[in-house]
DOKEZA-174123 format. One record per residue (C-alpha): residue number from 1; residue in one letter; y, z, x; chain. Coordinates in Angstrom, 3 decimals. Layout:
! DOKEZA-174123
SITE | NUM | A | Y | Z | X | A
...
! end
This chain:
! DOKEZA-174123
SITE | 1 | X | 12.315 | 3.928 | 8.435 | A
SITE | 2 | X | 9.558 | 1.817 | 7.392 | A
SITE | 3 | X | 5.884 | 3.293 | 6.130 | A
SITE | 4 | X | 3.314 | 3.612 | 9.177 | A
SITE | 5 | X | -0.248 | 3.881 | 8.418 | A
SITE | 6 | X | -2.091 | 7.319 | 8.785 | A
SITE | 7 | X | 1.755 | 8.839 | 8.628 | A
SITE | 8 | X | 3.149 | 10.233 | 5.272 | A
SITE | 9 | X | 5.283 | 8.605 | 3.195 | A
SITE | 10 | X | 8.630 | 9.599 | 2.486 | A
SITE | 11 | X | 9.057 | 10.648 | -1.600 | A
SITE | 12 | X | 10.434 | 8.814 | -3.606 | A
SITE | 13 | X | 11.773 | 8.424 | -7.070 | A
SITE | 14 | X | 12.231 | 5.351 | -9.541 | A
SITE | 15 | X | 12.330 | 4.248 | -13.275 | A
SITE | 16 | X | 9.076 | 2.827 | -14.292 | A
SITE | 17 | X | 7.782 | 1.088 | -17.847 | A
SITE | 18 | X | 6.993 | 4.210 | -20.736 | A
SITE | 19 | X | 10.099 | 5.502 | -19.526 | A
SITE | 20 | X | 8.682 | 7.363 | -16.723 | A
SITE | 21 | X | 10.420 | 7.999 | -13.696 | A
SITE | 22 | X | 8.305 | 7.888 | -10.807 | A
SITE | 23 | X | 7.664 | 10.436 | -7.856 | A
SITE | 24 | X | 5.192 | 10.282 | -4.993 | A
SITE | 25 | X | 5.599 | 13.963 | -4.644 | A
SITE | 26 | X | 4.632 | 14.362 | -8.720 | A
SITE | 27 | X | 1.252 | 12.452 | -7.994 | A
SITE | 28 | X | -0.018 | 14.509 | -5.169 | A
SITE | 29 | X | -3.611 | 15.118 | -5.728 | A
SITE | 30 | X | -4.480 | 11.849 | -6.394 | A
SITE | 31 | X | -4.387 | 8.515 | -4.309 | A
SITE | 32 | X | -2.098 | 5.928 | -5.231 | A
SITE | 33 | X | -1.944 | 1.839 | -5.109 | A
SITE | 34 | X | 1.841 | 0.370 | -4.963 | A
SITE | 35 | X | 1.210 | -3.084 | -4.751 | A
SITE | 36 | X | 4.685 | -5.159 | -4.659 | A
SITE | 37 | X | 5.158 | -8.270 | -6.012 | A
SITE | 38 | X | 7.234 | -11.241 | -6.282 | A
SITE | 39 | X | 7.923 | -12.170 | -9.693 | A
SITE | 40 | X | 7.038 | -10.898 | -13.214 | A
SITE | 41 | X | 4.892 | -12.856 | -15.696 | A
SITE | 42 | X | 4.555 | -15.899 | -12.386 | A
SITE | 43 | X | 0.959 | -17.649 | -12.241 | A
SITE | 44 | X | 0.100 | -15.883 | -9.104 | A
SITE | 45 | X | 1.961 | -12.258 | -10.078 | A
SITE | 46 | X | 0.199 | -12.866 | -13.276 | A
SITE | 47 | X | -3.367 | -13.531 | -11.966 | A
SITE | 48 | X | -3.039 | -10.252 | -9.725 | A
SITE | 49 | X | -2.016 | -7.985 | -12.294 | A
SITE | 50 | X | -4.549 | -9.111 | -14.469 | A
SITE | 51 | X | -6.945 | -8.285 | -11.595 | A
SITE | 52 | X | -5.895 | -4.530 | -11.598 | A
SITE | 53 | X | -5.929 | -4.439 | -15.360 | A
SITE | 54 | X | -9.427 | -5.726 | -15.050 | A
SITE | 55 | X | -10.994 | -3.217 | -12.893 | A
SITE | 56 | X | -8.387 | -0.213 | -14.103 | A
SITE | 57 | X | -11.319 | 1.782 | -15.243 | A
SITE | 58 | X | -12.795 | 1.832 | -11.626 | A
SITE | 59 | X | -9.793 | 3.079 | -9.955 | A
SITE | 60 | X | -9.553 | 5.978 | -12.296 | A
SITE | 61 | X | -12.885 | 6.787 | -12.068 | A
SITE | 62 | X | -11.856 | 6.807 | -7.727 | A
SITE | 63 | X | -8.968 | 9.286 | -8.649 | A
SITE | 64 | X | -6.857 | 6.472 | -8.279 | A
SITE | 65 | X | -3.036 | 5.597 | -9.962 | A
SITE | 66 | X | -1.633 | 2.104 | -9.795 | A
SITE | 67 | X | 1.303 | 0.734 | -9.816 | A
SITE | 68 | X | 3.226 | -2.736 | -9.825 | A
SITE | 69 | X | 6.591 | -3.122 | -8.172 | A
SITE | 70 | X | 9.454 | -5.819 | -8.034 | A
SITE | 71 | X | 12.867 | -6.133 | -8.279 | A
SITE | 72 | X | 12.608 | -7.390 | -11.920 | A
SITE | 73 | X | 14.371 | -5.122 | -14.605 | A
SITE | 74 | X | 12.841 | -2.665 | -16.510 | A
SITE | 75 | X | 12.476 | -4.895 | -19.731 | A
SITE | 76 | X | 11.204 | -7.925 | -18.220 | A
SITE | 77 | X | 8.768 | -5.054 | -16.730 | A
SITE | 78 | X | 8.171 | -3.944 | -20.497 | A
SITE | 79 | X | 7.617 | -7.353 | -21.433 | A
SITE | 80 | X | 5.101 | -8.692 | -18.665 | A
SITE | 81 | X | 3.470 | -5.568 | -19.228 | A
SITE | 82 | X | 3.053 | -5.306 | -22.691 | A
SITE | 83 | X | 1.736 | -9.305 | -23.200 | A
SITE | 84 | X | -0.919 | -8.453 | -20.251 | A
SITE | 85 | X | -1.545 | -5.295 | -21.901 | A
SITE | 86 | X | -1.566 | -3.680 | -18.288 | A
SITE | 87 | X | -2.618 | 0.399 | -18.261 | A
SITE | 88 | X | -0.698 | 1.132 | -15.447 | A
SITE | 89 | X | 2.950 | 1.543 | -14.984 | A
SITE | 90 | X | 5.831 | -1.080 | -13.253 | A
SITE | 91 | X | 8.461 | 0.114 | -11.416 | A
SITE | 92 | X | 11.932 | -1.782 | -11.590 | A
SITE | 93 | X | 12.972 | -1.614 | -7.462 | A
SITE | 94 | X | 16.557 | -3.177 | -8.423 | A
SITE | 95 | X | 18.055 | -1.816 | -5.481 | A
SITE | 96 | X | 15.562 | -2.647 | -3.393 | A
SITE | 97 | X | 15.128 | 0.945 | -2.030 | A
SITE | 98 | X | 11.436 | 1.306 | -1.915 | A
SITE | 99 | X | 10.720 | -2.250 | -1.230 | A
SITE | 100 | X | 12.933 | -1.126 | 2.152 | A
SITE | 101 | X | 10.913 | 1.823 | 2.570 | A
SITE | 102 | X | 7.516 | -0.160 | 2.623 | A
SITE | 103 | X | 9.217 | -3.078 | 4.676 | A
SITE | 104 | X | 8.087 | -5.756 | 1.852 | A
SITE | 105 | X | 11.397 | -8.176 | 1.701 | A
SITE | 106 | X | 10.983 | -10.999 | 4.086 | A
SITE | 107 | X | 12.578 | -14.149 | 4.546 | A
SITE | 108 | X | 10.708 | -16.949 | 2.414 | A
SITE | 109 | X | 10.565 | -20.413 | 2.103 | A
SITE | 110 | X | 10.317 | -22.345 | -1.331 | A
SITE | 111 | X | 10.476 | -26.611 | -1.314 | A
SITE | 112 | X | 12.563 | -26.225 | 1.955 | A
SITE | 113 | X | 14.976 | -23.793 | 1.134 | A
SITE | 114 | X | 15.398 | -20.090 | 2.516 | A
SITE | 115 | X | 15.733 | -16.939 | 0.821 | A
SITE | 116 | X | 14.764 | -13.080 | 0.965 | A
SITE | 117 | X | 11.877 | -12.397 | -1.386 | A
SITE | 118 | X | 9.379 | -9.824 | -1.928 | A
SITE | 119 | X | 6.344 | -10.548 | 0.533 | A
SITE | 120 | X | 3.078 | -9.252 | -1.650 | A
SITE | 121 | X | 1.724 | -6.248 | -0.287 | A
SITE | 122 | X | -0.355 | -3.252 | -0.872 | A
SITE | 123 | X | -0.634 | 0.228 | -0.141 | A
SITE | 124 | X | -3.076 | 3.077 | -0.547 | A
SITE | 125 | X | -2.066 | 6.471 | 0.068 | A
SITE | 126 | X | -4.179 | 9.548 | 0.041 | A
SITE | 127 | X | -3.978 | 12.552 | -2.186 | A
SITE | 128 | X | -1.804 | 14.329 | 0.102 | A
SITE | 129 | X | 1.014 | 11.498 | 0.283 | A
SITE | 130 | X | -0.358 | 9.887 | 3.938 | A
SITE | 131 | X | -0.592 | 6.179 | 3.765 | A
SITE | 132 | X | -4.352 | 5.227 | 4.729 | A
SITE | 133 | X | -4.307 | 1.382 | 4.449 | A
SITE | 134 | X | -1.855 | -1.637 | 3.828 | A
SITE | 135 | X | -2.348 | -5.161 | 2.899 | A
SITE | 136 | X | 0.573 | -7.910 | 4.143 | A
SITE | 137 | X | 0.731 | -11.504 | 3.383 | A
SITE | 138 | X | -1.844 | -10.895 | 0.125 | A
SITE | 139 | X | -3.139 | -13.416 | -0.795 | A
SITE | 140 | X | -4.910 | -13.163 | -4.702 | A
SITE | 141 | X | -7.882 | -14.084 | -4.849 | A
SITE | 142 | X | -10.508 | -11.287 | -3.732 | A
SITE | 143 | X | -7.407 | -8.663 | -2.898 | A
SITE | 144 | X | -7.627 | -6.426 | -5.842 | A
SITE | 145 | X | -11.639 | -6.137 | -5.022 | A
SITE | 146 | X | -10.577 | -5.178 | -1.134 | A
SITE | 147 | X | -8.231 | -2.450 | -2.515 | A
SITE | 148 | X | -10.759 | -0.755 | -5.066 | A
SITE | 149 | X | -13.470 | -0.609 | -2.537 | A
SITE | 150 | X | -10.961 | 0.882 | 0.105 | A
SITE | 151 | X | -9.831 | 3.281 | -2.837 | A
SITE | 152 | X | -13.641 | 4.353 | -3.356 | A
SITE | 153 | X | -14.326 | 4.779 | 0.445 | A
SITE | 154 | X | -11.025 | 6.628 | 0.855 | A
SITE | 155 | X | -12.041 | 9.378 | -2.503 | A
SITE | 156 | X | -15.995 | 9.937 | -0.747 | A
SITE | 157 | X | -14.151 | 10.856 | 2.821 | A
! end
């Protein structure tokens, strides 16, 4: 069953960069951004990542964890992570179990031709695992702004 907003999101587990594995249930307490994308180390997966690195320090200081997640392996993770010297973890979504979960794959089209991709999205889920807000159909410029100030709002309510 898909996320639903002001409902809590099921746990889940997955392999992230570091060598973490991931749990929503091991980050209660604090909120957390998934934001899914497409493609590692692409122009516009680039420029958004880049956007979260860039304002990091402000979603820490809103009790806020971040994380990036596509269906790219773990060391093309390590490497788009590593040359954008991103502070925040990627999770590999292989299997395509939490990109199910959040609803994110969608049929795409690219010069004329059809395929399932990963539609960008973002979520924000409280410090007790509810998610407050999502994002469908991002589009870059301006998002990662929208998503900080919703993070703030959520951490003063």
């Amino acid at each position: 069953m898909a996320v639903t907003v002001d409902q809590p999101v099921a746990d889940f587990e997955a392999a992230a960069t570091s060598g973490q594995t991931v749990s929503l249930a091991g980050l209660k307490g604090k909120q957390v951004v998934i934001y899914f994308y497409p493609k590692d180390s692409t122009p516009g997966c680039t420029t958004e990542g880049q956007g979260f690195r860039d304002q990091y320090p402000a979603f820490q200081a809103a009790n806020t964890e971040v994380f990036g997640v596509s269906r790219d392996s773990l060391k093309s993770h390590e490497n788009f992570k590593c040359k954008q010297e991103f502070p925040f973890e990627l999770i590999s979504d292989k299997d395509e179990a939490i990109c199910q979960l959040f609803d994110v794959i969608k049929l795409k089209k690219l010069y004329g031709k059809e395929y399932m991709g990963v539609d960008r999205s973002t979520f924000l889920i409280d410090k007790n695992g509810v998610l407050r807000q999502e994002w469908r159909g991002v589009k870059v410029p301006g998002h990662v702004d929208a998503v900080l100030a919703a993070s703030q709002a959520l951490n003063k309510a």
